[in-house]
N, C-alpha and C positions, 0 to 999 in steps of 0.2 A: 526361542532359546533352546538349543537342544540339553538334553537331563544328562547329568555329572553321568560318567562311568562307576560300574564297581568299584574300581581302581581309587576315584577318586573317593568317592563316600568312606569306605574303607579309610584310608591314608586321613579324611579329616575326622573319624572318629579315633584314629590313635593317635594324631596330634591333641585333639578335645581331653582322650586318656590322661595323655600326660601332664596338659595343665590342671588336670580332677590332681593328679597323685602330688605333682609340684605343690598344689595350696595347702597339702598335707604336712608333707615330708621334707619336701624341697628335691630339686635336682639331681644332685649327687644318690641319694639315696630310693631313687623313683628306678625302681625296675623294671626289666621288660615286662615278670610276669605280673606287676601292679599297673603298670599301665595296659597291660591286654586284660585283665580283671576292670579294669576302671570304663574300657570301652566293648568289654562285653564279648571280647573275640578269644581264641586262641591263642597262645604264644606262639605258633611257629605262625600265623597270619601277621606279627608285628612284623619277624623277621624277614617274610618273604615282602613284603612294601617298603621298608627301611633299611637299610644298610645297618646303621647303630642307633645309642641312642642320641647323640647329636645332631643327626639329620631328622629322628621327633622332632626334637626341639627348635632346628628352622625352619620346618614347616608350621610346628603350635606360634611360633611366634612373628609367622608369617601369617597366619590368619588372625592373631589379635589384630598384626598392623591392619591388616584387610579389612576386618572391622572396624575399625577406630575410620579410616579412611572413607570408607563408607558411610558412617554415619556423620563424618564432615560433611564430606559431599552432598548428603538428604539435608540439612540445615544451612547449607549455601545457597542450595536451590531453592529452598520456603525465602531467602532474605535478598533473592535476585530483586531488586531494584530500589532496594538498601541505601542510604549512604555507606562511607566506609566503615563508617566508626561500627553500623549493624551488623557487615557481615562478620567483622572482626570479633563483636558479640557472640556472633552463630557457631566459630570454629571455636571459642573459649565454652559456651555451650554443649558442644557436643563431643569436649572433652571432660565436662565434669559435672554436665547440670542432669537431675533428675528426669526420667519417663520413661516412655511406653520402651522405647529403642536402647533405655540403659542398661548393664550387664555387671550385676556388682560381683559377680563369679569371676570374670574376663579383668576387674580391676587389682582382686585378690590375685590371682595369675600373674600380672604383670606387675607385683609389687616381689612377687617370687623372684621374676626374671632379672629384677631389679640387683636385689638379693645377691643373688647367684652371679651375679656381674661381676661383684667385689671378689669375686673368689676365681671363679673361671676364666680364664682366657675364651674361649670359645665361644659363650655365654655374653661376657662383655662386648664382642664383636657386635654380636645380633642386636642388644639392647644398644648400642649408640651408634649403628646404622637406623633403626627407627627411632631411635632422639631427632637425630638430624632430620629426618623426612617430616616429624612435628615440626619440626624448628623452623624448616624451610617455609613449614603451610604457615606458621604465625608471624612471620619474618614479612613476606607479602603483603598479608594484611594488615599487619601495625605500619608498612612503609605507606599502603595507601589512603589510613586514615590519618600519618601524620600530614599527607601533598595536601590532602583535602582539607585541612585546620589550620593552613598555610605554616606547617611546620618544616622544618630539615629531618628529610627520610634519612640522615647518615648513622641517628640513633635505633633506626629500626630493627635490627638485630640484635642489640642491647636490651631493648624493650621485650624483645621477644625471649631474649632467653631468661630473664624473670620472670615473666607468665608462665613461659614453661616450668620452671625450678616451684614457680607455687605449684602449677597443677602437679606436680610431681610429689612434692611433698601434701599433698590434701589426700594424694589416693596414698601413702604411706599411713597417714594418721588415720583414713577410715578401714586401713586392712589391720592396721597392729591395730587403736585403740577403739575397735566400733563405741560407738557415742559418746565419746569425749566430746566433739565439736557439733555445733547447732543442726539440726540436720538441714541439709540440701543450702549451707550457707556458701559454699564454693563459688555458684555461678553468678553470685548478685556482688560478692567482694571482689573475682575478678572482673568485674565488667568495670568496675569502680577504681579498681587498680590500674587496667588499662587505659582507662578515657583519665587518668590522672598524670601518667606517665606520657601520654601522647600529650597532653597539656601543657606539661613541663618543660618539653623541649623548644628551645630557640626556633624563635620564628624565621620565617624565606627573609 
């Protein structure tokens, strides 16, 4: 595998910047010269890899997705020969369960981006392009543990997008109220949640 360029190292340390100064500050008020303090460079080294600070921000939250998607992928591969119902576990897992490959920095980030949705045009875009690319991975896999538990895959979308709407609000409640809620209780209530909802729906 050939090694990243300058170029790119650089560009993903001031994407990294800007979600350091977002979990601060928030968006709007995340500067160039705080985001080149936050990754250690120069201010005219932001300006010469970025256009503004917009194009930070599709690329910072083009590496959360990248992330997120990655560490699906490493938890599909441990549950290859799975039934459905596991791998369906593995992506609900490796959106919200505890370890070695968890990043609670990267959750606080994208509760920002979250944030920032409500208010920004721009911002909004980027956050419900990667919704729906979640949506998509969990959509798949609730259709093919309902085929497997001879249910109608027509809820599968449905089902998907409450898993999603909890994992969503489980990383809002551990970024605004750290330890309000049990720790590490996310990945055992959704699992529970989903092999209930696939349950529920109308048999073939």
């Amino acid at each position: 595998m050939p090694r990243p360029s300058n170029t790119d190292v650089r560009r993903a340390e001031i994407a990294q910047g800007l979600l350091a100064v977002m979990s601060e500050v928030g968006y709007e008020r995340a500067t160039i010269t705080a985001i080149a303090e936050a990754a250690g460079l120069a201010s005219g080294l932001v300006h010469y890899h970025f256009e503004n600070k917009q194009a930070i921000l599709v690329a910072a939250v083009e590496r959360l997705t990248a992330g997120l998607d990655a560490r699906v992928d490493r938890r599909l591969a441990r549950a290859r020969g799975d039934r459905p119902e596991g791998r369906l576990h593995a992506v609900l897992d490796a959106l919200v369960a505890r370890g070695k490959d968890a990043d609670p920095r990267a959750v606080a980030a994208w509760v920002v981006v979250a944030a920032e949705a409500v208010r920004l045009p721009e911002v909004r875009d980027l956050y419900r392009s990667a919704l729906r690319g979640i949506l998509s991975r969990l959509e798949v896999e609730v259709a093919f543990a309902l085929v497997a538990r001879g249910r109608r895959a027509g809820g599968a979308r449905r089902i998907a997008a409450a898993l999603l709407a909890a994992v969503e609000g489980s990383y809002q409640i551990a970024a605004a109220a750290p330890g309000l809620m049990p720790a590490g209780f996310a990945a055992g209530v959704l699992r529970r949640m989903a092999d209930g909802l696939i349950a529920s729906e109308l048999p073939v």
